[in-house]
C-alpha positions as CSV (number, residue, x, y, z in Angstrom):
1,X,37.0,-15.7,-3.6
2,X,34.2,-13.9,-4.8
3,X,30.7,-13.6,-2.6
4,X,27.6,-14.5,-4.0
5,X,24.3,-12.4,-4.1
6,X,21.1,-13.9,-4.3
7,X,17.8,-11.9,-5.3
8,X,15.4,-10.8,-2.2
9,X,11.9,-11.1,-3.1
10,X,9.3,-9.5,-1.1
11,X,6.8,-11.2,1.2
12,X,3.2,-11.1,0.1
13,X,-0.2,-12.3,2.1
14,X,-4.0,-11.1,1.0
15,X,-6.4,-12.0,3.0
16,X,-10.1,-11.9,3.7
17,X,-12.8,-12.1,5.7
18,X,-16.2,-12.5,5.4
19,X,-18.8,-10.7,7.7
20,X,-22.0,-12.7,7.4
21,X,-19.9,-16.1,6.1
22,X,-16.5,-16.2,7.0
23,X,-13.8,-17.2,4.7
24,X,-10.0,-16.9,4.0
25,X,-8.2,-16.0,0.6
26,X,-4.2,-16.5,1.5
27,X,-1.9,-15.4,-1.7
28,X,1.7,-17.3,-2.2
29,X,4.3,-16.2,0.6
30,X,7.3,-15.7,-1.6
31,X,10.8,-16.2,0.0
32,X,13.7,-14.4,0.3
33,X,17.5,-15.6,0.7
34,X,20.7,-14.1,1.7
35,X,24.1,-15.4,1.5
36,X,28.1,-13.6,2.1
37,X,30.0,-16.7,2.8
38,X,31.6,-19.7,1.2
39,X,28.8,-22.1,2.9
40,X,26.4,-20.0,1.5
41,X,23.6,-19.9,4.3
42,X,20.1,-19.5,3.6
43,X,17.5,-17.8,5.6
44,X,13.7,-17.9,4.5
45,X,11.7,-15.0,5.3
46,X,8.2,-15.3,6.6
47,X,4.7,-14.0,7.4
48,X,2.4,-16.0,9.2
49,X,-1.2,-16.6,10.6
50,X,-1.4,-15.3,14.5
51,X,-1.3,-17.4,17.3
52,X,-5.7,-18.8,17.5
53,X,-8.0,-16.4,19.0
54,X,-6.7,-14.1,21.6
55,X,-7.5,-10.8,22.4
56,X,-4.7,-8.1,21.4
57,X,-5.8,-5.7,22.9
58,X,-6.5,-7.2,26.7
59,X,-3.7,-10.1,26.5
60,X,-2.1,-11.7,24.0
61,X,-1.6,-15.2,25.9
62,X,-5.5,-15.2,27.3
63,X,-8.0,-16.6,25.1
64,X,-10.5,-13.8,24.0
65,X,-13.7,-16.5,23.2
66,X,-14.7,-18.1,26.0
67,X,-17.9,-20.2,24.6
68,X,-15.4,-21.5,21.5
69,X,-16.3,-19.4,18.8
70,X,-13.8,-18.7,16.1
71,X,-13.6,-15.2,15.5
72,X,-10.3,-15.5,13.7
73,X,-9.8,-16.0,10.1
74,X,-6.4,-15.7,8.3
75,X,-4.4,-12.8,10.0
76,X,-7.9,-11.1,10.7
77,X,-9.2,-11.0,13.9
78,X,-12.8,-9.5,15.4
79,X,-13.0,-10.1,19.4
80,X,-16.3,-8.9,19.3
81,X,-18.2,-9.9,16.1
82,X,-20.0,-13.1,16.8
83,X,-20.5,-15.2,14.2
84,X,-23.6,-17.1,15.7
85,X,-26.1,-14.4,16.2
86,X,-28.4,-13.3,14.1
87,X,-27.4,-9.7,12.3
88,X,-30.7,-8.7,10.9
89,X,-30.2,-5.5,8.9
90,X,-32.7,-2.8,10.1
91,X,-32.4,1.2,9.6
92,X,-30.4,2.5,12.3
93,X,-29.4,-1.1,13.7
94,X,-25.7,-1.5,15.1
95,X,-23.4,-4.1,14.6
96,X,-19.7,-5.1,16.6
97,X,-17.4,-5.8,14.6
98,X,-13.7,-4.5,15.1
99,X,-11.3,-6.2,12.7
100,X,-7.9,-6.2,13.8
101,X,-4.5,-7.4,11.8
102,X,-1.8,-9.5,12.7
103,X,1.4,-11.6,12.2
104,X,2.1,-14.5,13.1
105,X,5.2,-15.7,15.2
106,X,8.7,-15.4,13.3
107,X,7.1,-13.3,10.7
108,X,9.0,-10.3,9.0
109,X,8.3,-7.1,10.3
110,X,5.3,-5.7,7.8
111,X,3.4,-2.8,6.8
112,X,-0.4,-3.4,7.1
113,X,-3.4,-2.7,4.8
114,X,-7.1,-2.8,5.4
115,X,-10.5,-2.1,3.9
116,X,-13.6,-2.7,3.5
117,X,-16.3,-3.9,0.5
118,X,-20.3,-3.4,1.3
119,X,-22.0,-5.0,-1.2
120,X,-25.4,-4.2,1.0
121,X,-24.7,-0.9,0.6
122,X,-25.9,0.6,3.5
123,X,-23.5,0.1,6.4
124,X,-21.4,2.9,7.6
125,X,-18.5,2.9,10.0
126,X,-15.9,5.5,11.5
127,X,-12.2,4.6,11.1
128,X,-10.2,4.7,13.9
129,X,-7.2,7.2,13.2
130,X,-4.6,8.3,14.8
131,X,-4.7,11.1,17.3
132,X,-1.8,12.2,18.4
133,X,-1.3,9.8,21.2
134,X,-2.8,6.2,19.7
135,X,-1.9,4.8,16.7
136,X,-4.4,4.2,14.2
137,X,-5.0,4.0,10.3
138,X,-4.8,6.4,7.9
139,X,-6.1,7.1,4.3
140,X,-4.1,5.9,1.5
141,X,-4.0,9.2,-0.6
142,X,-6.7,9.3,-3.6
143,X,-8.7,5.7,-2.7
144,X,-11.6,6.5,-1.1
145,X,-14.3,5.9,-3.3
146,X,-17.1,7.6,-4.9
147,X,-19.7,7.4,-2.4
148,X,-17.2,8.2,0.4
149,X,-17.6,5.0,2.1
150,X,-14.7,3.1,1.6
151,X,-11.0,3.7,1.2
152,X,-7.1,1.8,1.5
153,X,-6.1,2.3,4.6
154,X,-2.8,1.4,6.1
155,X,-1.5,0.9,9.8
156,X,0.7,4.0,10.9
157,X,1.8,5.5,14.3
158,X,0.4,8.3,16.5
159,X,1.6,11.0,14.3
160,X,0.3,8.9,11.2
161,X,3.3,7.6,9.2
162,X,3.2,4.1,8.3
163,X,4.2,1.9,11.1
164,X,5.1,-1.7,10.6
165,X,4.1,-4.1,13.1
166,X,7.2,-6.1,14.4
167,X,7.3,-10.0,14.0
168,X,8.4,-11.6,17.3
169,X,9.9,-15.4,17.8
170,X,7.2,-16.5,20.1
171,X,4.4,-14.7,19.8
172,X,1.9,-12.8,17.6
173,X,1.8,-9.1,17.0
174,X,-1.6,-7.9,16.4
175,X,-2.4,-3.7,15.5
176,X,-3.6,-1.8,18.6
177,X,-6.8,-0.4,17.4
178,X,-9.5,-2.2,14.9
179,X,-9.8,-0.7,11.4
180,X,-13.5,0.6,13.0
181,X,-15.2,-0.8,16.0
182,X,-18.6,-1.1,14.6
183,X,-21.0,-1.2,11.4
184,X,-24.7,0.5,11.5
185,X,-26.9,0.4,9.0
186,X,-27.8,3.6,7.5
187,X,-30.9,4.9,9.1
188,X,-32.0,6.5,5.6
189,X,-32.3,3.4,4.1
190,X,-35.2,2.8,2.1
191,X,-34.1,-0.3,0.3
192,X,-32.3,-3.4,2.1
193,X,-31.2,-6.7,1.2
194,X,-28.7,-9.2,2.5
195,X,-25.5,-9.0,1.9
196,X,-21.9,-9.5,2.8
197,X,-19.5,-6.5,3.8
198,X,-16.0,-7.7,3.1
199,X,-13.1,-7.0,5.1
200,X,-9.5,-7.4,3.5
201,X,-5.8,-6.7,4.5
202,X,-2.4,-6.9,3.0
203,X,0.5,-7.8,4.4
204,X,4.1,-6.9,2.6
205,X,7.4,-7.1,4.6
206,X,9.3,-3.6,5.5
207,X,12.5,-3.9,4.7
208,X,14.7,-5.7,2.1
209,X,16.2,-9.1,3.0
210,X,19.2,-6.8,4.4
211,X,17.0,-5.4,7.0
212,X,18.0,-1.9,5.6
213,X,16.3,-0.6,2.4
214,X,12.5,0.5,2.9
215,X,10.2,-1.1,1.1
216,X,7.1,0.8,1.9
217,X,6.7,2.0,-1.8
218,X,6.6,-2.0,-2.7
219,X,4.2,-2.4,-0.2
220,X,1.5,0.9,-1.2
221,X,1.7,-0.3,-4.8
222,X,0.6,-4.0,-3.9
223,X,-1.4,-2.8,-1.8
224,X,-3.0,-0.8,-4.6
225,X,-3.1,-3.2,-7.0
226,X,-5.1,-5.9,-4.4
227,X,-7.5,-2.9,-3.7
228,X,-8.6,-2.0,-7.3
229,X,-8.8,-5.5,-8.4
């Protein structure tokens, strides 16, 4: 009797966030199936939103807004950014806002993109990298762009190879440090207007449907294409 072989298709979820109006792009979560039997079982793969706001970096189970804000959009969370204050852009003024990504419960385990799109032009921030002992992101080679203040940047461990964050059944998994922690406005600024700074991340499974072959290379070159679109 001979097996069949169906075709594994990789997982795919873009999504963004909006700093001064909050929003959510979600592309098509494709789906992949395995079979090596005559009842020819099916398994869909997944990535999904997180669990609603919690903090991942206090406690996963404990609500992080208390007065009922929503500070999470898609599978982008910002604990401290709060979305009913006032951010008036000033020289030198500083903003929270520490996005973090995540995956939602019975998600594939997936490799994680972020960055960032100013269109005011003046906000700077410092990525938090890894350092030896904390994980953190890392530069994806040859993106940053021309005025040095933005770049892909993808989740990876202390030592800074890519690290995939690890779906669980019950529960979210959420990275351990924000892309940055804060945004200030550049305190040479001679010229400001209002503006949105965009924050997106990509989300691709890490292995094949076999749970063997890699599939970081899959993942960079989506990645890629979502970042110079």
């Amino acid at each position: 009797m001979n097996k069949k072989k169906t075709s594994k298709k990789s997982l795919l979820l873009v999504l963004l966030a909006l700093v001064l109006t909050v929003g959510t792009i979600m592309g098509t979560i494709a789906w992949l199936t395995a079979t090596d039997s005559v009842t020819n079982s099916f398994t869909a793969g997944n990535i999904t939103n997180p669990y609603e706001p919690n903090d991942p970096t206090i406690d996963p189970e404990d609500p992080g807004n208390s007065d009922g804000t929503d500070q999470l959009d898609g599978n982008l969370y910002e604990p401290k950014w709060d979305p009913t204050a006032e951010h008036k852009m000033l020289p030198g003024a500083t903003f929270d806002k520490d996005p973090f990504v995540g995956i939602g419960p019975k998600s594939e385990d997936s490799y994680v993109f972020a960055w960032a799109n100013d269109a005011t032009k003046v906000l700077e921030y410092t990525v938090n990298a890894p350092d030896g002992t904390n994980c953190g992101w890392v530069e994806v080679s040859g993106t940053s762009a021309a005025d040095g203040k933005s770049a892909l940047y993808v989740w990876c461990d202390a030592s800074g190879a890519p690290l995939a964050l690890v779906g669980k059944d019950n529960d979210s998994t959420w990275t351990t440090e924000p892309l940055f922690d804060a945004v200030t406005v550049d305190t040479d600024a001679t010229t400001i207007e209002a503006g949105d700074m965009v924050v997106f991340c990509y989300i691709h499974q890490s292995t094949s449907g076999d749970g063997v072959t890699d599939l970081y290379a899959e993942a960079e070159t989506g990645a890629l294409a979502e970042y110079n679109k």
